[in-house]
gemmi code that builds the backbone of each chain (N, CA, C; Angstrom):
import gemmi

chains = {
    "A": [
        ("UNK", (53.828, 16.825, 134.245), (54.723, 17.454, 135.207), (54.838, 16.554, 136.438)),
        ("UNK", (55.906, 16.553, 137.227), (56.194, 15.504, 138.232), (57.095, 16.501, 139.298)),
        ("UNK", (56.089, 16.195, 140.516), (56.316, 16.977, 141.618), (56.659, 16.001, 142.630)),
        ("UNK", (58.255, 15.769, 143.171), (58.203, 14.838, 144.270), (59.281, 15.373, 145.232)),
        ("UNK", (59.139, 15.191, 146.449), (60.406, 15.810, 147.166), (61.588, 14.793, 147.235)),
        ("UNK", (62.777, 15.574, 147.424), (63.839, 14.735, 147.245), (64.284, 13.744, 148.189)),
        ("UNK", (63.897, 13.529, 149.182), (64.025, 12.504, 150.099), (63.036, 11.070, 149.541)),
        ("UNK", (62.020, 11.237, 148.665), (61.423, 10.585, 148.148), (62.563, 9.435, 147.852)),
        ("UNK", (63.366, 10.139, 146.734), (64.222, 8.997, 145.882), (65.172, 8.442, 147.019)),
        ("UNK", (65.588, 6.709, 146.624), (66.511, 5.994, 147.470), (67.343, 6.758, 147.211)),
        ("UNK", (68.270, 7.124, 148.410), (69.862, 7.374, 148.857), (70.404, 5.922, 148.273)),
        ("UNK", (71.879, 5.613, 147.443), (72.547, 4.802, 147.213), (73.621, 5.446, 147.458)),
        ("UNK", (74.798, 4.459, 148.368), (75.955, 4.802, 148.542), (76.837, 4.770, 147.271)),
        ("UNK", (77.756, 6.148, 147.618), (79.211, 6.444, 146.178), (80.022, 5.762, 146.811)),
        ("UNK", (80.647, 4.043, 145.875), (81.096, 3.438, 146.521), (82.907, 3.509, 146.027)),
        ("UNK", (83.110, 4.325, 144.692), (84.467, 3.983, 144.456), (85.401, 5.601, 144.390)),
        ("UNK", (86.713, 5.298, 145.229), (87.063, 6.355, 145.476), (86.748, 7.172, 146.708)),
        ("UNK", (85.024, 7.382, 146.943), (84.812, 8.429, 147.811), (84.562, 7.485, 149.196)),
        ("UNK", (83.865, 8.429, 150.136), (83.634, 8.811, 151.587), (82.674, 9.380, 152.327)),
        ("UNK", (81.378, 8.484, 152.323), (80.551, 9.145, 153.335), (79.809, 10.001, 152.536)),
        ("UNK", (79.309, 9.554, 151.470), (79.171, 10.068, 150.286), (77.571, 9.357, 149.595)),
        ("UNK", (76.248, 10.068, 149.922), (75.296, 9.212, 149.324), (73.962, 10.115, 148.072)),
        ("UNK", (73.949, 9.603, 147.352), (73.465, 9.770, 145.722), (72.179, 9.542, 145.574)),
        ("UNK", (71.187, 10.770, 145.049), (70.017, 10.529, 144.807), (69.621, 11.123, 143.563)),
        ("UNK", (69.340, 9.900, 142.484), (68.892, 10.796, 141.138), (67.704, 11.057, 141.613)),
        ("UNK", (67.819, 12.664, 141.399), (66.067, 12.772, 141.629), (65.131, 13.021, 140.620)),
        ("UNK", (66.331, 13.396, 139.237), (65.505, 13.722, 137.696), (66.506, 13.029, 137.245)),
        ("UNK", (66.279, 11.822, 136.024), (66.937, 11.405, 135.211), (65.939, 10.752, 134.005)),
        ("UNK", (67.336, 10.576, 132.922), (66.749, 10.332, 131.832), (65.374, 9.450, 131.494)),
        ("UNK", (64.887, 8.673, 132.363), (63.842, 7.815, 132.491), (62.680, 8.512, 133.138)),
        ("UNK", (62.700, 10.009, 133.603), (62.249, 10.767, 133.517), (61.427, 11.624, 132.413)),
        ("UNK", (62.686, 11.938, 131.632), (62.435, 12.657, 129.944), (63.148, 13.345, 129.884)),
        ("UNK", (64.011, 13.251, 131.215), (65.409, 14.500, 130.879), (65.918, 13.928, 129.993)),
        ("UNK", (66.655, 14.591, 128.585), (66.884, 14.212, 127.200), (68.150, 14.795, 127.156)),
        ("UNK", (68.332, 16.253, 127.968), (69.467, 17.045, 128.096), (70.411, 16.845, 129.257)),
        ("UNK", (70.182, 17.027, 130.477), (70.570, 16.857, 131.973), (69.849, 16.318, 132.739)),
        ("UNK", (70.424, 15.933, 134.033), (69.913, 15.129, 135.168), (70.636, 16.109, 135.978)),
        ("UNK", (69.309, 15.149, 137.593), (69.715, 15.989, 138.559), (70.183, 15.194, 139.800)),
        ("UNK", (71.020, 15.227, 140.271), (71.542, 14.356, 141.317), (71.705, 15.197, 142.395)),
        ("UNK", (71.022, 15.112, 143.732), (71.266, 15.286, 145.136), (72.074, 14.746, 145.656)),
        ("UNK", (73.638, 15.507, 146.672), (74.097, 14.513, 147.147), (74.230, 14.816, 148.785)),
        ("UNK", (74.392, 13.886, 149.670), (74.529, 14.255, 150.730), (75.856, 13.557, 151.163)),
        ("UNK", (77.321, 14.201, 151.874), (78.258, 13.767, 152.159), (78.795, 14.073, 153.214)),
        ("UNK", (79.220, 12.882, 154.417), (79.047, 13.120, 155.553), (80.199, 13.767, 156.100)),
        ("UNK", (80.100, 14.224, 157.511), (81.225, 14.943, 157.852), (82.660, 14.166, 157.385)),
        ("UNK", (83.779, 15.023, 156.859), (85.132, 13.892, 156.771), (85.239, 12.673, 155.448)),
        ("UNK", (83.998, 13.459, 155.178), (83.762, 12.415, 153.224), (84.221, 13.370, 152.557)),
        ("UNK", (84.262, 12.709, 151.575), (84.579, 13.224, 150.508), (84.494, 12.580, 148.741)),
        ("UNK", (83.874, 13.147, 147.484), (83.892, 12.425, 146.266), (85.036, 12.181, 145.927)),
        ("UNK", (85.787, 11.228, 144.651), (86.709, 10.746, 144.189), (87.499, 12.260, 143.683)),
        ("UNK", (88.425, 12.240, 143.886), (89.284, 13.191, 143.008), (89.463, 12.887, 141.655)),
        ("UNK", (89.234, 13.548, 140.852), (88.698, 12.647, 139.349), (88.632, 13.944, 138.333)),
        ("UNK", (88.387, 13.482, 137.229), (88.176, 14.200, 135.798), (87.568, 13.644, 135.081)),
        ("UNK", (86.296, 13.481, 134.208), (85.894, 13.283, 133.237), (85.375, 14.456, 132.189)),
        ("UNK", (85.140, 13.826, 130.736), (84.885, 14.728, 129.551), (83.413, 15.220, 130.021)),
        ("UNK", (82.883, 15.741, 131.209), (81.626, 16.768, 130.926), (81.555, 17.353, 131.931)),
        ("UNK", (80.891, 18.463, 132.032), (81.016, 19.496, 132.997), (80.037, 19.265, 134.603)),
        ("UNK", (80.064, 19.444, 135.429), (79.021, 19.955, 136.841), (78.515, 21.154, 137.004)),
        ("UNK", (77.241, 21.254, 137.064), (76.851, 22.292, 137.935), (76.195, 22.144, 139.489)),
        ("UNK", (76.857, 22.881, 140.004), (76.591, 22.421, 141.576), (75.677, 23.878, 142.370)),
        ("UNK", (75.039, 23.356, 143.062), (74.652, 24.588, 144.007), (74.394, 23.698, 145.452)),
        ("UNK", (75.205, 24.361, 146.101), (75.608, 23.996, 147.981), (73.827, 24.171, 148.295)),
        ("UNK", (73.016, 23.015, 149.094), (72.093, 23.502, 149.937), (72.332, 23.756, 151.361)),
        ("UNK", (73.030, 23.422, 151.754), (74.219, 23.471, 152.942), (75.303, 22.526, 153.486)),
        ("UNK", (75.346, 23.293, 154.642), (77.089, 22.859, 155.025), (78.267, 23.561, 154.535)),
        ("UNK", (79.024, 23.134, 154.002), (80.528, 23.315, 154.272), (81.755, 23.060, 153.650)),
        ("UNK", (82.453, 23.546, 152.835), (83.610, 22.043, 152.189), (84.207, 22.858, 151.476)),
        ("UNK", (85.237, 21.985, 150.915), (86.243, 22.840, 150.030), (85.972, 21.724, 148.772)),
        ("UNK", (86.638, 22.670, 147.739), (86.692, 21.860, 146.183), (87.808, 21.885, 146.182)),
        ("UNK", (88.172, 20.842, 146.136), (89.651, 20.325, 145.237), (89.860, 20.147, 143.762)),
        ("UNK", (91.084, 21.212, 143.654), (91.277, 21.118, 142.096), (92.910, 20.850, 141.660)),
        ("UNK", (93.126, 20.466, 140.962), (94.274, 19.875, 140.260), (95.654, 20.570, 141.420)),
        ("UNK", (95.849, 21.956, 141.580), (96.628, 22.090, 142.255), (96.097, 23.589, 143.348)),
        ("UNK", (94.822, 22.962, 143.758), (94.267, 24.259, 144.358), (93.174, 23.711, 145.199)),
        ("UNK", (92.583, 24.724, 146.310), (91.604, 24.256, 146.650), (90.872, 25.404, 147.261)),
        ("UNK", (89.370, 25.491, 147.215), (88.508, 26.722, 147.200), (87.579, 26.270, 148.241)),
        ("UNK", (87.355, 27.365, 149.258), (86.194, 27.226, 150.258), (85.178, 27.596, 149.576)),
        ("UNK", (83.689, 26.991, 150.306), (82.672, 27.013, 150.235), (81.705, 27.128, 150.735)),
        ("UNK", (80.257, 27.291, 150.822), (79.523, 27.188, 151.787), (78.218, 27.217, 151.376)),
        ("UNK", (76.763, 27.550, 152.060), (75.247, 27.435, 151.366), (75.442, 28.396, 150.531)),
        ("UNK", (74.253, 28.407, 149.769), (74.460, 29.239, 148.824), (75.233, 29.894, 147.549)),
        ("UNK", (76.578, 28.888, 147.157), (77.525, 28.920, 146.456), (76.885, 28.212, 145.488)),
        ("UNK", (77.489, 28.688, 144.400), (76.840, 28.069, 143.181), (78.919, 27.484, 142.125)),
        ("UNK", (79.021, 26.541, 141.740), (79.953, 26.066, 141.400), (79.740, 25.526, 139.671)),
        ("UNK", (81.117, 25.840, 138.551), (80.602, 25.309, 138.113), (81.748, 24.542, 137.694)),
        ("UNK", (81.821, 23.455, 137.375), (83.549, 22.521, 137.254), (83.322, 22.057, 135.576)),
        ("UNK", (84.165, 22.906, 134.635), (84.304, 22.681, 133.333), (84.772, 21.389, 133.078)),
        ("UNK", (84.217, 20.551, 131.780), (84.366, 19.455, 131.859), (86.125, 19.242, 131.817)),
        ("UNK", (86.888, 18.074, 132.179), (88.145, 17.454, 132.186), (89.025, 18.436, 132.917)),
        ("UNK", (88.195, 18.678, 133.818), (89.067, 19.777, 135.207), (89.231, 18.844, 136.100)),
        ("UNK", (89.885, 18.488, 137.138), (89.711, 17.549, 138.228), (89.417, 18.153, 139.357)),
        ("UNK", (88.543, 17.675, 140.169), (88.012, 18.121, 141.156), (87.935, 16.966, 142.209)),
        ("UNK", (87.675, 17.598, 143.239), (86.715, 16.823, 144.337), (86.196, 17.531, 145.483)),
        ("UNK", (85.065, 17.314, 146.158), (84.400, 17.696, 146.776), (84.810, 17.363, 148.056)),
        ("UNK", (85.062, 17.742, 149.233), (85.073, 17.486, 150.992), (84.077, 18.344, 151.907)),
        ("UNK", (83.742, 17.641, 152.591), (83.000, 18.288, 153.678), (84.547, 18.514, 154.907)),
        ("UNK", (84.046, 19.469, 155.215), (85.402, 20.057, 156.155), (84.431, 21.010, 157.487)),
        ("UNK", (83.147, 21.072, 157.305), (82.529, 20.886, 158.097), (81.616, 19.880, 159.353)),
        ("UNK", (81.111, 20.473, 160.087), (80.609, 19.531, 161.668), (79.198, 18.848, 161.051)),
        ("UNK", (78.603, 19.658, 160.269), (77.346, 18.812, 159.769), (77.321, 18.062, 158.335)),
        ("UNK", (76.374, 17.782, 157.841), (76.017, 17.393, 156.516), (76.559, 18.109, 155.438)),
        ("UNK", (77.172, 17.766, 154.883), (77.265, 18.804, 153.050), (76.093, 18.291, 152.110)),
        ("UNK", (75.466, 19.331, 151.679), (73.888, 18.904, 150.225), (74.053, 19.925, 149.363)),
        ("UNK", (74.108, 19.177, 148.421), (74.339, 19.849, 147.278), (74.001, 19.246, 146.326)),
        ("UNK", (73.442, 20.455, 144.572), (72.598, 19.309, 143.810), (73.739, 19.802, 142.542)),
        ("UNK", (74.168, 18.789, 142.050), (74.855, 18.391, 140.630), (74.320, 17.977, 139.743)),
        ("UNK", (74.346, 18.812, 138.416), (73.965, 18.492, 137.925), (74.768, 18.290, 136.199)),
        ("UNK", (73.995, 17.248, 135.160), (75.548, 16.343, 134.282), (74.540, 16.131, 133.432)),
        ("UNK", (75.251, 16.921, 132.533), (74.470, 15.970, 130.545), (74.091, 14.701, 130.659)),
        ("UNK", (72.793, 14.593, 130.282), (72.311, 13.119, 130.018), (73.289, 12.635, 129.083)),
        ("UNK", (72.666, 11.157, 129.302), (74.120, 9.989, 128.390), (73.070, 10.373, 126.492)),
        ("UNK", (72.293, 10.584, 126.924), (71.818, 10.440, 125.220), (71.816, 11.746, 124.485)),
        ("UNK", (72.405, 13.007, 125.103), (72.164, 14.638, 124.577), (72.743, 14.691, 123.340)),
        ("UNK", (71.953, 14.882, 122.322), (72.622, 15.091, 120.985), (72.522, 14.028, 120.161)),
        ("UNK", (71.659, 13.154, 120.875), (71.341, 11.353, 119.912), (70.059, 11.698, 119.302)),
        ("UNK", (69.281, 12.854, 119.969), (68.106, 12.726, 119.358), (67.781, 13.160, 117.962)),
    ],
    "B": [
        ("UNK", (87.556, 26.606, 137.321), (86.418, 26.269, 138.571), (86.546, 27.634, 138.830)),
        ("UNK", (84.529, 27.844, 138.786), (84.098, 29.069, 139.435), (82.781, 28.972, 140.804)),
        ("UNK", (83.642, 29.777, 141.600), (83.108, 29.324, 143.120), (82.285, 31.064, 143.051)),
        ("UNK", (80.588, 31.031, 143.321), (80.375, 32.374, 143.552), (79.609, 32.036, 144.010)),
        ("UNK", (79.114, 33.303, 145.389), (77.833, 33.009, 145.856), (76.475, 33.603, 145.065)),
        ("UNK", (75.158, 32.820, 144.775), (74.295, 33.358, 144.453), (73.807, 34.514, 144.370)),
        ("UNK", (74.106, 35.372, 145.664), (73.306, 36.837, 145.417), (74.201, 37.697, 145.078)),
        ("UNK", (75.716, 37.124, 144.896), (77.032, 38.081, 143.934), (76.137, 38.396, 142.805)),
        ("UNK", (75.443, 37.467, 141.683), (75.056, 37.362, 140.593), (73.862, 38.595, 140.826)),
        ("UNK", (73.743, 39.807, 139.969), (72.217, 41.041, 140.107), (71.322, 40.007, 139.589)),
        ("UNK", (70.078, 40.478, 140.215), (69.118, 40.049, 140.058), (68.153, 41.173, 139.323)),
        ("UNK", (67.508, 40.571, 138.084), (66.388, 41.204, 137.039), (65.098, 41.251, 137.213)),
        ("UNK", (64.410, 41.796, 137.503), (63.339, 41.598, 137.329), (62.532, 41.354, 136.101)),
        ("UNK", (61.784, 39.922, 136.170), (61.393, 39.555, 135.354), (60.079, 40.296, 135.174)),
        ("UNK", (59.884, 40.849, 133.729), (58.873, 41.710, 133.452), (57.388, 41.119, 132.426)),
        ("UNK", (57.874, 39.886, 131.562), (56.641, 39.343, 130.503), (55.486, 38.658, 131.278)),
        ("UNK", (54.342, 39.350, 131.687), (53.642, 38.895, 132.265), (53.430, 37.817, 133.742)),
        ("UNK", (54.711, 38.488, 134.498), (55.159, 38.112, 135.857), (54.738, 39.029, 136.811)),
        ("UNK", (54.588, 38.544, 138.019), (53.992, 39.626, 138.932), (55.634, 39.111, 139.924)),
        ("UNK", (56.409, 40.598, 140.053), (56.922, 39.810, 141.470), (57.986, 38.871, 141.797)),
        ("UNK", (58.949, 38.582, 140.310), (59.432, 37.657, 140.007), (61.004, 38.123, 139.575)),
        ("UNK", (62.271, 37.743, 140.131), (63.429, 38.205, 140.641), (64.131, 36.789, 139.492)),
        ("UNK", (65.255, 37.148, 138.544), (65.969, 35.532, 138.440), (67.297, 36.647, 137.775)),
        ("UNK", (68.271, 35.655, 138.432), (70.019, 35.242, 138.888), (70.234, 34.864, 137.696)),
        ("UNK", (70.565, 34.600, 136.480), (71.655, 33.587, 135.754), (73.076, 33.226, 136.354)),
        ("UNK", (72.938, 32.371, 137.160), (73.927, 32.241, 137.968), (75.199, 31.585, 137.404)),
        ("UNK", (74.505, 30.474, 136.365), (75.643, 29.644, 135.447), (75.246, 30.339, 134.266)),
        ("UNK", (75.910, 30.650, 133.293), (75.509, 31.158, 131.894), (76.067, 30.503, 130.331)),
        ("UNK", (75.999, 30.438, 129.565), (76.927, 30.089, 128.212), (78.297, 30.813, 128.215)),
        ("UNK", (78.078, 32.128, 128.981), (79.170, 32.496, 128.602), (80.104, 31.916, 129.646)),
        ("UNK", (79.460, 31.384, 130.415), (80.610, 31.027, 131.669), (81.106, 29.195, 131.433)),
        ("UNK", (81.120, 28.691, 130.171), (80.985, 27.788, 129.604), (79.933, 26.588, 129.607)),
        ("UNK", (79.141, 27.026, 130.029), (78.077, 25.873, 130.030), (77.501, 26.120, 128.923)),
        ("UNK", (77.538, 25.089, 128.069), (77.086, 24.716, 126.934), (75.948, 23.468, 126.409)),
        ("UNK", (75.729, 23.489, 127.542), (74.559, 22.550, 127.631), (73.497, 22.431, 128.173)),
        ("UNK", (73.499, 23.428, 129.644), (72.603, 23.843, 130.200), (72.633, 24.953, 130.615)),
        ("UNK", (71.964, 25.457, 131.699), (72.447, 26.613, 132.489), (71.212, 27.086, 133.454)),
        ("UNK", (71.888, 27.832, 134.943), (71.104, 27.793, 136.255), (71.005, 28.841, 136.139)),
        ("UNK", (69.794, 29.104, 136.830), (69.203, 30.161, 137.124), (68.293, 30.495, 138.453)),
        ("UNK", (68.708, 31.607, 138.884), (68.063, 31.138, 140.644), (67.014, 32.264, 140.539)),
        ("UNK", (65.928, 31.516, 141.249), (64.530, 32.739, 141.052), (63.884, 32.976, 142.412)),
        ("UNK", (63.660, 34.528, 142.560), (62.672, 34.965, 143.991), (61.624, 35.459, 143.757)),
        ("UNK", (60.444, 34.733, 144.157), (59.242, 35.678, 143.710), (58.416, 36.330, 145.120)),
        ("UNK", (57.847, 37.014, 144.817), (57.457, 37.612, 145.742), (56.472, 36.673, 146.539)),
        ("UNK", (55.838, 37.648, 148.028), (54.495, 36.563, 148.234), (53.561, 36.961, 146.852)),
        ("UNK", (52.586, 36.496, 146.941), (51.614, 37.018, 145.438), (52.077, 36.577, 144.441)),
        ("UNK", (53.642, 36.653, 144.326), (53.941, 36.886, 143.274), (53.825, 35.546, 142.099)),
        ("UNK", (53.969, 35.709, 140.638), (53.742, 34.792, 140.005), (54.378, 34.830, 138.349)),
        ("UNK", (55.062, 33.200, 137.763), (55.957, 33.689, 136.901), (54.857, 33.604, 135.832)),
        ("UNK", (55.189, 33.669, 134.163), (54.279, 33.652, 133.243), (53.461, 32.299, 132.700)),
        ("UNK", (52.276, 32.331, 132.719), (51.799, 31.023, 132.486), (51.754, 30.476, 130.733)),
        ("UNK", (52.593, 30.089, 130.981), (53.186, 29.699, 129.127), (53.700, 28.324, 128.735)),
        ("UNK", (54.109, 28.593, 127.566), (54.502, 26.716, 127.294), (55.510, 27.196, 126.095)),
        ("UNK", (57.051, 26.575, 126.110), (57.759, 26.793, 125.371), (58.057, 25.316, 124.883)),
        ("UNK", (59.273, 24.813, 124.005), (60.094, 23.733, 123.693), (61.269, 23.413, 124.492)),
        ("UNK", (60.956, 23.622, 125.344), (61.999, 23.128, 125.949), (61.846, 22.814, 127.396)),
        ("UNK", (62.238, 22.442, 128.080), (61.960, 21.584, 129.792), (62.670, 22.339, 130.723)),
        ("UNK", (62.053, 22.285, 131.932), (62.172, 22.952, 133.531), (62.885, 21.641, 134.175)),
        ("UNK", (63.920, 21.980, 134.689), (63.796, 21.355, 136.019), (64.579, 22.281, 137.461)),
        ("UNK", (63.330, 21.775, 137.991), (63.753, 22.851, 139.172), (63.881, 22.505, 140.535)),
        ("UNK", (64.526, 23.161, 141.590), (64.545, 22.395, 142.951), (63.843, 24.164, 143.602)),
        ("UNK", (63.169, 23.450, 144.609), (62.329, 24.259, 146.021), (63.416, 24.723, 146.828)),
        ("UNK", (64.075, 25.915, 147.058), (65.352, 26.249, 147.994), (64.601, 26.586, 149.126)),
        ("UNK", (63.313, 27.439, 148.638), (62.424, 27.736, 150.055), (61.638, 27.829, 149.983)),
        ("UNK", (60.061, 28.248, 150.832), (59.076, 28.479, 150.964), (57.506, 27.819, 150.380)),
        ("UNK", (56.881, 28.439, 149.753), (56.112, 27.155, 148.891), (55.257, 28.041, 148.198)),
        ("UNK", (54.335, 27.017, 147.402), (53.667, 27.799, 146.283), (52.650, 26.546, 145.029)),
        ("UNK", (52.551, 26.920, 144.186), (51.402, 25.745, 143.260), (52.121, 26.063, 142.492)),
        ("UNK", (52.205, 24.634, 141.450), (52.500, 24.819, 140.227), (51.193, 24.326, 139.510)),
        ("UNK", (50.658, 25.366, 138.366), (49.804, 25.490, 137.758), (49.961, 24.992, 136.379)),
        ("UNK", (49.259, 24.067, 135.835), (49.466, 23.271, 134.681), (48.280, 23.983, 133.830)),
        ("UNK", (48.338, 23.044, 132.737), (47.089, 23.149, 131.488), (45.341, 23.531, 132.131)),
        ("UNK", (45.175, 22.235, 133.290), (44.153, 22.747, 133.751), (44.523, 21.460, 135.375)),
        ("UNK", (45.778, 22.145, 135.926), (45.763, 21.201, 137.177), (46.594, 22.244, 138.347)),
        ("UNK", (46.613, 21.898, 139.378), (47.257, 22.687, 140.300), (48.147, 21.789, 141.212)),
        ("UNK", (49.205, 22.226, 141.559), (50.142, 20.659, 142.259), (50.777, 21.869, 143.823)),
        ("UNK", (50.710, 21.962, 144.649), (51.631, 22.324, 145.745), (52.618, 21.737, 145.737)),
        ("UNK", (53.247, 22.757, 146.389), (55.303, 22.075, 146.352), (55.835, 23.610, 147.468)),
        ("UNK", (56.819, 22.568, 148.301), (57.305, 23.242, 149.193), (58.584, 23.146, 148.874)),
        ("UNK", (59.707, 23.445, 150.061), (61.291, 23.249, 150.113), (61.686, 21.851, 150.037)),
        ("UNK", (62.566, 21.437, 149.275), (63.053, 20.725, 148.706), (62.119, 19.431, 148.059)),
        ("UNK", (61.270, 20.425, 147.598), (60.853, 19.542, 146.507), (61.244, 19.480, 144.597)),
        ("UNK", (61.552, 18.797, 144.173), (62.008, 18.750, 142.954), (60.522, 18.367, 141.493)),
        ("UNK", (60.962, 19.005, 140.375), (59.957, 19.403, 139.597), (60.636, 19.241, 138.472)),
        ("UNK", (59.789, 18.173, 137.712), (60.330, 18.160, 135.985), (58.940, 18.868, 135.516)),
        ("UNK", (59.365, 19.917, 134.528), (58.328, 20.197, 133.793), (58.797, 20.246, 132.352)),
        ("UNK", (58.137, 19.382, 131.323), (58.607, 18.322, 129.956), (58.726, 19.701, 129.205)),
        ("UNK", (59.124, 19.688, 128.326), (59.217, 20.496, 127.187), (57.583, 20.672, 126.659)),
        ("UNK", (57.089, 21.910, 126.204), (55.866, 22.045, 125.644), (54.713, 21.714, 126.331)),
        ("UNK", (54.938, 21.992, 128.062), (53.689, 21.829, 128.669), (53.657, 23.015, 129.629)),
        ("UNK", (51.972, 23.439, 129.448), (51.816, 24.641, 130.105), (51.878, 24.558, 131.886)),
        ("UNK", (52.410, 25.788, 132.266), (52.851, 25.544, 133.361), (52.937, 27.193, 133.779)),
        ("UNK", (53.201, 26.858, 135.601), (53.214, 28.180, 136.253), (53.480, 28.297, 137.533)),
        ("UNK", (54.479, 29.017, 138.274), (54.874, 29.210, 139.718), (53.968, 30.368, 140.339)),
        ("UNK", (53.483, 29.590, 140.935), (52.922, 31.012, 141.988), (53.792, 30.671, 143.736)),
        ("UNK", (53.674, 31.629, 143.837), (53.994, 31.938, 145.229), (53.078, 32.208, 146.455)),
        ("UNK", (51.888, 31.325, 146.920), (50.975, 31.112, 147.923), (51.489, 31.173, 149.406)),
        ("UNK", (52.897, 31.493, 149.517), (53.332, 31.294, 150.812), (53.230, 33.023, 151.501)),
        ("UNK", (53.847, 32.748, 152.944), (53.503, 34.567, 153.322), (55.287, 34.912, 153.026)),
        ("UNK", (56.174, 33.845, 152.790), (57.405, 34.483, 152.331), (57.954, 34.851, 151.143)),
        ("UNK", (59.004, 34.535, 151.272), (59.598, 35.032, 149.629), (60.112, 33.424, 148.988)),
        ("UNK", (59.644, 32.858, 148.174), (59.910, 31.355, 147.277), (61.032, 31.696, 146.290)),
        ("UNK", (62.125, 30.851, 146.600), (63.106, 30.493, 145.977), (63.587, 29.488, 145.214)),
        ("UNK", (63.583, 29.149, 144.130), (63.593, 28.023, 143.456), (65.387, 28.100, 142.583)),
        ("UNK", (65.379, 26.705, 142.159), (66.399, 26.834, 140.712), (65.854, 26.206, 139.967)),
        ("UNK", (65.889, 26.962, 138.109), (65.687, 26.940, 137.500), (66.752, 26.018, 136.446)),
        ("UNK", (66.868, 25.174, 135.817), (67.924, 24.946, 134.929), (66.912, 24.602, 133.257)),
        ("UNK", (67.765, 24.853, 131.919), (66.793, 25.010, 131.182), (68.500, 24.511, 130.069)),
        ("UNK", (68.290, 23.922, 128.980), (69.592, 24.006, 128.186), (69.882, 25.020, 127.318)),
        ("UNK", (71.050, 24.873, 127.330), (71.921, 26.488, 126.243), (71.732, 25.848, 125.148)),
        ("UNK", (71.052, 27.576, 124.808), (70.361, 27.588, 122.811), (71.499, 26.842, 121.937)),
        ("UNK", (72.771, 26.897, 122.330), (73.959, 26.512, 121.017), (73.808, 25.155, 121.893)),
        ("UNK", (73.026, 24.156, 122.576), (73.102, 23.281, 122.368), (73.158, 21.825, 121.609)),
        ("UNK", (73.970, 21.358, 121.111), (73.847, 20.200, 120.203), (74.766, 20.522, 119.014)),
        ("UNK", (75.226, 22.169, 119.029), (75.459, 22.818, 117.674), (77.031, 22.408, 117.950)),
        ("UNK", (77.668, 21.943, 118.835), (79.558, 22.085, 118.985), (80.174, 20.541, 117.753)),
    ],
}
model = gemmi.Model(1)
for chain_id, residues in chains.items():
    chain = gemmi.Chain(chain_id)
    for i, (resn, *xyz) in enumerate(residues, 1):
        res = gemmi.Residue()
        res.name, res.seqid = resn, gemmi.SeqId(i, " ")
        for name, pos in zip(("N", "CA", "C"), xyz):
            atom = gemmi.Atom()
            atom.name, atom.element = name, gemmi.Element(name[0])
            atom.pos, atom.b_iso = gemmi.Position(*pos), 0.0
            res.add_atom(atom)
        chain.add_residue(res)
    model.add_chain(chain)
structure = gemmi.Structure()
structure.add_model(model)
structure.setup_entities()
């Protein structure tokens, strides 16, 4: 079992598409996640992720802040405590539209689910 | 895209040898996740989930308060935002040592996984 807090893992900047936007695997497959990973993200006021679609789904839960989801022709407020879930080949994107930090943890099928 | 807040979702009390122990299915299969799925848990102070070992893997994030996670024969503390892989087939256990109420997420994969 592996107990570490999430500030532990390096922050790496999301460099294509987004905004103020920084990435921390904090569980991944080199882990033993076989099924999903877990990615922390923190995105700064006026950022925002790529507006995008790919073939697999998100699950998100807000640790705080603020933001709206952008979707193909819509867009939904948010806030702590929201739990999100974006079906895969939906397009989305994430904004902070709030004064502080947006954190939130996403989480995405490992690349090997179903190889084993 | 489904935007809900956490405590929309009733909360169960978990009864198999739990003292104290509250969980959300917040994301579900039926809500298309087919690969994993969240689950948000409150345990009481005292309180504590079942000390068991299944096939399949934990991973969880600290939303609040703190508590031990109890292994085979080890004990680990973990507070707010600390993150926790626990592997498939290893014994394990949340207690709640704090004077508040410990909030965690749970994610675990959906049984029809691998089967699409």
């Amino acid at each position: 079992m592996r107990v570490i807090h999430y500030s532990e893992v390096p922050a790496e900047r999301v460099e294509e598409d987004a905004k103020g936007v920084w990435i921390r695997w904090v569980i991944r497959e080199e882990d033993g996640a076989k099924n999903f990973v877990m990615r922390h993200f923190e995105i700064e006021p006026g950022g925002y992720t790529p507006h995008h679609t790919h073939p697999w789904e998100h699950e998100v839960f807000i640790l705080g802040g603020s933001g709206v989801l952008v979707g193909e022709d819509s867009e939904t407020e948010f806030g702590e405590g929201d739990v999100i879930f974006v079906p895969a080949s939906e397009k989305h994107q994430f904004k902070n539209t709030g004064r502080g930090s947006l954190r939130l943890l996403c989480m995405i099928p490992s690349k090997d689910r179903c190889k084993l």
